[in-house]
C-alpha positions in Angstrom: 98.7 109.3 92.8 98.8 113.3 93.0 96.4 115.1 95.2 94.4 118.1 93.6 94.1 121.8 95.1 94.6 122.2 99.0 93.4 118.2 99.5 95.7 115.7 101.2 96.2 112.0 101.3 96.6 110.6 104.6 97.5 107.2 106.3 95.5 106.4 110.0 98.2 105.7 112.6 98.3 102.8 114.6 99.7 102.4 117.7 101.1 99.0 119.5 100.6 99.0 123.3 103.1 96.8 126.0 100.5 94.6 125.6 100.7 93.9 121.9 97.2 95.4 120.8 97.3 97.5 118.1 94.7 100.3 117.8 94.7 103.4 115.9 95.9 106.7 117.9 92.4 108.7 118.4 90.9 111.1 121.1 87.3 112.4 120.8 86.7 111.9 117.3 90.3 112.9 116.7 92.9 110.5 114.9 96.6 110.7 113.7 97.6 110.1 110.2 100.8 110.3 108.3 100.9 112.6 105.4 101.2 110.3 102.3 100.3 113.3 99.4 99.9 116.5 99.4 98.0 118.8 96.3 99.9 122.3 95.2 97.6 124.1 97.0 94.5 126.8 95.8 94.8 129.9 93.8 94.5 133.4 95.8 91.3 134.7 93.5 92.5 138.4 94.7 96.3 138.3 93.4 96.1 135.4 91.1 99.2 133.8 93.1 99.0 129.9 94.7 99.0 129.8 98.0 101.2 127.1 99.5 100.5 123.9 101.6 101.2 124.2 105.1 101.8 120.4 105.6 104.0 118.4 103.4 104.3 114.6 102.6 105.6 112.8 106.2 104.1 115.0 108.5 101.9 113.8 111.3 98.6 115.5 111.5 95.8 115.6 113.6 91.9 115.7 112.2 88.8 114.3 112.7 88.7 111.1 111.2 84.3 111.7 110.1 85.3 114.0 107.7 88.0 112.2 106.2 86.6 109.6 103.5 88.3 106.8 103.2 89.2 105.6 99.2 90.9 102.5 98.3 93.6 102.7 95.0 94.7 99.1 93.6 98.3 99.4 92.5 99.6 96.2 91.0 98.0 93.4 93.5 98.3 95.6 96.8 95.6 97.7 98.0 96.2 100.6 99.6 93.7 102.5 101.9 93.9 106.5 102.5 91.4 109.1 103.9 91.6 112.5 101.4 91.3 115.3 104.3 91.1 119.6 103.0 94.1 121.4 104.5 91.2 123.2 106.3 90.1 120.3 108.2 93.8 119.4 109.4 93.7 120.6 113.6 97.5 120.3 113.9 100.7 119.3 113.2 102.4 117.2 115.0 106.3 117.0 115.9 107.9 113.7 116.0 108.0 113.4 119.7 104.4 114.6 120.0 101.7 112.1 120.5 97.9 112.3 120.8 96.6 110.0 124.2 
């Protein structure tokens, strides 16, 4: 799977209370996701040069999950859900000891 132009692939988070219920990490129409693929990014039609990604594959991200269609790809038996989210739409990123509560 490669993503085209400035589109990424992402994962939702989920996140594991004391309790043991896992729901996914969201505030306000907001959601986390890991950064499974990422396109090469768009074409400056000015200069004619690519502009580069901001986020690459691992990061954490935050965006709002409505605009992020989710797609399913069947590899071999598995199934594997992502959302496909424009660079544009991406809020931040995240640091690995940041979370969203």
């Amino acid at each position: 799977m490669r993503a085209t132009g400035s589109k990424v692939f992402v994962e939702q988070e989920e996140y594991k209370s004391d309790s043991g219920i896992i729901t996914t990490l969201a505030k306000q129409g907001l959601a986390v996701f890991r950064v499974v693929a990422v396109g090469p990014g768009d074409w400056n039609v000015f200069t004619g040069e690519l502009k580069p990604m901001s986020v690459k594959v691992g990061d954490r991200v935050v965006a709002d999950a409505s605009v992020a269609p989710e797609i399913c790809i069947t590899k071999g038996l598995k199934k594997l859900k992502y959302r496909v989210i424009g660079e544009n739409d991406i809020q931040m990123i995240l640091d690995e000891d940041e979370d969203v509560r």
